[in-house]
C-alpha positions, 0 to 999 in steps of 0.5 A: 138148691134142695129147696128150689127143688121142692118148689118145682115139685110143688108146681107139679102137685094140686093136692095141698095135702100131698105138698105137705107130705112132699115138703115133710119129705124133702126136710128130712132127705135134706136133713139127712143129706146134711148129717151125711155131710158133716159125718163124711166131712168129720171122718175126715179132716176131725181125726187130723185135728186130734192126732196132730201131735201124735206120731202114729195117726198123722197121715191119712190124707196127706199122701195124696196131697205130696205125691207130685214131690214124691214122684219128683224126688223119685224122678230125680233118682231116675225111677219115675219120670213117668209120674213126673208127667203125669204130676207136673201141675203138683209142683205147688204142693212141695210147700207141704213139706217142711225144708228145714232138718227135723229137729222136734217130730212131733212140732214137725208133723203138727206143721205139716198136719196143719199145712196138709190138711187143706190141700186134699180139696184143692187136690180132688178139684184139680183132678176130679176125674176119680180115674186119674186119682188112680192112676196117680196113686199108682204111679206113687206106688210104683216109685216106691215099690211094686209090692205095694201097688195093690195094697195102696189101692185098696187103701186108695179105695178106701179112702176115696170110696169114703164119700161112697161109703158115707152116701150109701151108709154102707161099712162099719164104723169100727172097721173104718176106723181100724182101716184108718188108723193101718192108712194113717201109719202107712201115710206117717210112713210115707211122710217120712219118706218124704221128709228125707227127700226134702233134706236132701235135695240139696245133695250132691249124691242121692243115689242111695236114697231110692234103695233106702225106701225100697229096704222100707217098702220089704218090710211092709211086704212081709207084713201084707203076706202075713196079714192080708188085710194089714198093710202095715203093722199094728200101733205099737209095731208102727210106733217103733218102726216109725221112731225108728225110720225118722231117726234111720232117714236122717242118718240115711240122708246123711249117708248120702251126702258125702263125708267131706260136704259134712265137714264142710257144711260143719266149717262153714257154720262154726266159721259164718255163724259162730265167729264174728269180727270186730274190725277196727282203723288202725289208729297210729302215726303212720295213717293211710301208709301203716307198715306194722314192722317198719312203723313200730314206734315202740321198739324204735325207741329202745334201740341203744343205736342208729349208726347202722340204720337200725330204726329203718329195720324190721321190728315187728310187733309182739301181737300182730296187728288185725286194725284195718288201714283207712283209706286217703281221703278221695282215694280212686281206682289206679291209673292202668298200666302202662299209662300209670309209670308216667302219672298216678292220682294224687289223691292215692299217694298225697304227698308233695315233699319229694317232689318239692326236694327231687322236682329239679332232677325229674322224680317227680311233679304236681299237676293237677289231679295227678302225679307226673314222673318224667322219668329221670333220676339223680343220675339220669336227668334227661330219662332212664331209658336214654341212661340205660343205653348208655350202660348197653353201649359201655358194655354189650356184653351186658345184653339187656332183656339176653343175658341180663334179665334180673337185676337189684337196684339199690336205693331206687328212689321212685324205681323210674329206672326199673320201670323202664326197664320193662321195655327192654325186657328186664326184671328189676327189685328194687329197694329204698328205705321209708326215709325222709324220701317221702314215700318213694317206695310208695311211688313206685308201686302205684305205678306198677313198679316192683319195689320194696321197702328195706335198708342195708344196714345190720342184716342180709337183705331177703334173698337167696346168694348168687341170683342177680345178673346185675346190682346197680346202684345211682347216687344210692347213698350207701357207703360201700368201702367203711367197716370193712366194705361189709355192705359191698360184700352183702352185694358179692353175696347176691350177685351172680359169679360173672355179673355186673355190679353198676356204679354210677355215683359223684366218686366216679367222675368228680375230683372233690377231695371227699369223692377222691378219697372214696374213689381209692377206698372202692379201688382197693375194696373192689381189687381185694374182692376180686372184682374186675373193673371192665369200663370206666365211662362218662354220660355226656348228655347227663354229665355223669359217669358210672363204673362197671365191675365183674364178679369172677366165675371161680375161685382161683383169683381168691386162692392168689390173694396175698391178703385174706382180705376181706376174709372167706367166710367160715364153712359153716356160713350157709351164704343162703340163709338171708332171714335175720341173719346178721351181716358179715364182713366176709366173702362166701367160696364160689360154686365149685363143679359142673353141677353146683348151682352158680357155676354155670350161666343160665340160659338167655331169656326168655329160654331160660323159664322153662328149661329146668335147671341144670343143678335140678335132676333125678338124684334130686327129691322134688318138693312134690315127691318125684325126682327134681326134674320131673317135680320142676315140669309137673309143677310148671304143666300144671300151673299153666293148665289152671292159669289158662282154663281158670284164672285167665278165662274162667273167674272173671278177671280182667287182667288190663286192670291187674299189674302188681301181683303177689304169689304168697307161696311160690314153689318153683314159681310155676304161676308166674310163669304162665303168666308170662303173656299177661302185663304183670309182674309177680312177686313170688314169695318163698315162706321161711318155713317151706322148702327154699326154692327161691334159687330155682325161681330166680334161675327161671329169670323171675324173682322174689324173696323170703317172708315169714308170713307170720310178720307183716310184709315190707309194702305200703298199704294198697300196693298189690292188684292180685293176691295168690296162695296155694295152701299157704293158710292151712300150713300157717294155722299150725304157727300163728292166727290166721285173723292178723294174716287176713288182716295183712292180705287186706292191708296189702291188697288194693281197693278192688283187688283179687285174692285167689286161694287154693287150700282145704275145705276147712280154711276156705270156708274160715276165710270165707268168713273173714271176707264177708266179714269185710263185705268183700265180694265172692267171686267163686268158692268151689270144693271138690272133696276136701279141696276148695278154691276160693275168688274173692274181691276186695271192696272199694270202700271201708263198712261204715260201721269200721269208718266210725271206729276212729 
């Protein structure tokens, strides 16, 4: 350009002396122009180079280049929108700023020495008009306080003057180098500044931030007062402040956030990244149907006995197991409910022997792809609902769905009985052991029937006394009248005084000697019990019968007994502890009083589930704190707000495809009774370490059992759509390892299954860690102050890595 200049100049000229003199004339302006150049060019960007990795001399360019992430994190305090406006094209420049902690200053100032020092010319292309640099630096100024506003000026001019300066040779290098050591510790500063904002933008509570920098920004007052031409202090001075602001910054951004984000960001890290998990198959005989206490061969073997069914018994493993459960072989999403009571895939329970053996009386059938159950029983050949109007007609005063609404069924083979149930509005447990009866329990639950796998054999069954409307037993098996009548008199602990006890067996309606003789052992028993045989009745289309007993309201009929026999229990027998406690051939008191649970009738459905019982009142402490009534009303206002604002409509969940569900840790089974409108069932489990409210929930017309969750629970593997626990794993830490817990909820829970878990911050986030561990899906994770609440699902298929492990 200078010597295309020239050459106009030379066309201009005749005298080839004075072209001489005037090309001589030019070379040395160009020269000099480019001297200037390099000196303005070297006054800039050489200083930055050097000083990249000293803290003091770190910024003199860097703050124009950041303002736009200044002015935004100012804005987003609310101090300068204005700034935001004016600098909304700077977004770019946030990449100047490191995002991750300081962890090493000087390594970080070098990166954003090095990020920051091409930015200025990409900054003075952009806004080249030297007015609205100004005006910018203004506007920076103003968000971090107004007392620096003319001092940063004069700074600013300094700076972009410098062009100036060194086009006119006008300033003293001594003087500008003074000038920008003070503009390089004022920048530092700022950087600092700057830094914290970046760590902490992802806080939730900035609103201390704008009064730190302002503490900052009086310092730097004070300092201009005393010297006017020092805006900040010397180098030593500058050395200590900004030593000491990087350390007060990070700790102020750590003010910012909240306490408990802290811990939680703490738990998060120790759970995700520190921990891992090597997740393993269960390798055993049992397979894809592993039940850990009900398969543990080991402890089989020892038994010195079977007389009683010991071996179809509980017994647990020392170490609980954390393997996971592969899956059968082509295993497919369930059929839904109600489609499902009448077919399920073969695929996901494979097994034909109960249907080869039980085909004739309509259990079950092979077709296809599928698994049909016609629904019939050994007792109700031609179907279940036809039998269970049978039983309404024997006796009205039984009023399904009314007055009879919980009911045990005893030995229930695939539960076709209590799956037809529903449709007049009953709930029923049932109960099989995992016998030579192929998986009949099994059955049931993949058809969104409630059962569980259990034994009348040595101990109480896991339920409270006094809560089944109804107990029925159909060819059960069971022999009620030896040892005493000991398993019968297991049945009068549950059943409710004033319910019915359903026998439909051979004894009642064959006359072989072996069904006389157990016939006359049940009168005798059922006599001595008190129990009073209130229809004697024939099924013509089943060519059954069955007999119906009830159980007396009070005590007198036990007081005119010429026999003690079969004794009362001791005083000191609690006929509600049911967990490993052996059986007894005795009978317990009934309730004596008005206002001693049992003495009364509940309430007829569906009024009963939410009126508080009669027994729960003021003297009553609740397990919330407040007086028993209140505490049962709360819970339940409670549990229907979440199930309705969250559960239902607020996770995602399409609850068509939800059926079996599990409230791992049910208080007075207010979650299962906001889930009244939806088509599920709910087990509710009450914890043997919490407070037994198990007879409240029964009272409500639900049900459940107790569970040391602890130990493994008595299901199949993949029985349940939806899993909830309300603050039931922070409380378990205190007793066992939570690993063999989750081990269990993946064990139980089906392919695609939910898990919703209210608790402390600290468990979510380890269980959190569990779930990804598994490549399960997070639906939600939410904390709001030391509580969390976690939505997981559960994934289709087994990690490959998991699969391999067999």
């Amino acid at each position: 350009m200078a010597f295309g200049r020239g050459s106009k100049m030379d066309g201009r000229r005749s005298s080839p002396s004075s072209s001489l003199c005037t090309t001589t004339t030019v070379v040395v302006f160009v020269a000099l122009c480019l001297v200037g150049a390099w000196m303005m060019t070297s006054s800039t960007i050489f200083p930055l180079e050097i000083t990249s990795n000293k803290k003091a001399a770190v910024k003199e360019q860097p703050a124009r280049v950041n303002y736009g992430a200044s002015e935004e994190a100012a804005a987003a305090s609310g101090n300068s929108a204005e700034g935001v406006d004016r600098f909304g094209d700077t977004d770019n420049n946030d990449n100047a700023v490191p995002e991750e902690p300081n962890n090493t200053v000087p390594s970080e100032e070098e990166k954003f020495s090095e990020n920051t020092v091409e930015k200025p010319v990409e900054s003075s292309e952009e806004k080249a008009p030297p007015k609205e640099k100004e005006e910018s630096k203004d506007t920076f100024d103003d968000a971090n306080g107004k007392t620096e506003q003319s001092s940063a000026k004069e700074d600013g001019d300094s700076e972009s003057g410098s062009g100036q300066s060194d086009g006119s040779k006008n300033g003293d290098d001594e003087e500008k180098s003074e000038e920008k050591k003070d503009d390089e510790q004022s920048d530092g500063e700022r950087k600092d500044d700057q830094e914290e904002k970046a760590e902490g933008s992802g806080s939730k509570d900035t609103t201390d931030q704008p009064q730190i920098e302002e503490t900052v920004d009086e310092s730097g007052e004070k300092d201009q007062g005393a010297k006017s031409n020092e805006v900040f202090p010397d180098g030593a001075q500058s050395e200590l402040l900004k030593e000491s602001n990087t350390e007060n910054g990070s700790f102020k951004t750590q003010d910012a956030e909240s306490k408990n984000e802290k811990e939680s960001q703490a738990a998060s890290n120790s759970s995700d990244d520190e921990t891992t998990y090597n997740w393993k198959l269960c390798n055993n005989n049992a397979g894809t149907d592993y039940i850990p206490c009900l398969d543990n061969e080991k402890a089989i073997k020892k038994l010195r006995t079977t007389k009683h069914y010991e071996h179809r018994e509980r017994h647990c493993p020392v170490e609980p197991p954390t393997c996971v459960v592969p899956l059968p072989e082509g295993y497919k999403r369930p059929v839904e409910w109600p489609t499902s009571r009448d077919k399920v895939w073969y695929s996901n329970v494979p097994h034909t022997k109960l249907a080869e053996y039980k085909g004739h009386q309509n259990w079950v059938k092979v077709s296809g792809d599928h698994l049909l159950f016609p629904g019939g029983g050994t007792q109700f050949k031609n179907g279940a609902l036809h039998y269970i109007d049978t039983i309404q007609q024997a006796l009205p005063d039984i009023a399904w769905g009314k007055r009879s609404r919980v009911i045990l069924d005893v030995g229930c083979g695939v539960a076709s009985f209590g799956g037809y149930m529903f449709e007049r509005d009953v709930l029923t447990m049932s109960f099989a052991p995992k016998d030579e009866h192929e998986a009949q329990v099994q059955f049931a639950l993949e058809r969104g029937i409630p059962a569980i796998s259990a034994v009348m054999g040595t101990k109480r069954l896991p339920y409270p006394s006094r809560v089944f409307d109804v107990i029925h037993c159909a060819r059960c098996r069971v022999p009620w009248h030896i040892e005493g009548g000991m398993l019968l008199l297991e049945l009068n602990r549950l059943l409710r005084p004033g319910g019915y006890f359903v026998w439909s067996a051979t004894p009642v309606y064959q006359k072989l000697p072996e069904d006389v003789e157990i016939w006359n052992a049940m009168s005798s028993l059922t006599k001595a019990m008190c129990w009073k045989m209130v229809n004697k009745t024939k099924d013509k289309l089943n060519q059954v019968g069955m007999a119906i007993y009830q159980k007396p309201m009070d005590n007198s009929c036990y007081e005119k007994r010429p026999e003690n026999s079969p004794p009362l229990c001791k005083e000191t027998d609690d006929a509600d502890a049911a967990w490993n406690v052996p059986l007894q051939a005795c009978m317990h008191k009934l309730p004596a009083g008005q206002s001693v649970r049992g003495s009364k009738w509940p309430e007829t459905w569906p009024q009963r589930l939410e009126k508080t019982p009669y027994w729960i009142d003021d003297s009553h402490v609740g397990v919330y704190g407040k007086p028993g009534n209140e505490d049962f009303e709360a819970d339940y206002a409670h549990w229907k707000r979440v199930v309705s604002k969250s559960y239902v409509n607020g996770m995602g969940i399409d609850w068509s495809k939800v059926r079996n569900v599990m409230d791992m840790r049910a208080v007075y089974g207010g979650f299962a009774a906001a889930l009244r409108d939806q088509k599920v069932w709910v087990m509710n489990i009450v914890p043997t370490d919490s407070a037994d409210t198990l007879p409240i929930i029964y009272e409500r017309g639900l049900f459940g059992m107790y569970h040391d969750w602890c130990e493994s629970f008595s299901t199949y593997p993949r029985t349940y759509d939806l899993l909830h626990a309300d603050h039931l794993f922070s409380k378990l830490k205190k007793r066992c390892k939570l690993l063999p817990v989750f081990a269990e909820v993946d064990r139980i829970l089906r392919p695609e299954g939910k898990l919703i878990v209210r608790d402390n911050a600290e468990t979510i986030n380890e269980l959190q860690g569990m779930v990804k561990s598994l490549q399960w899906e997070v639906r939600m994770t939410y904390t709001k102050g030391n509580e969390g609440l976690l939505c997981v699902q559960k994934s289709m298929w087994r990690p490959k890595e998991i699969e391999a492990s067999m």
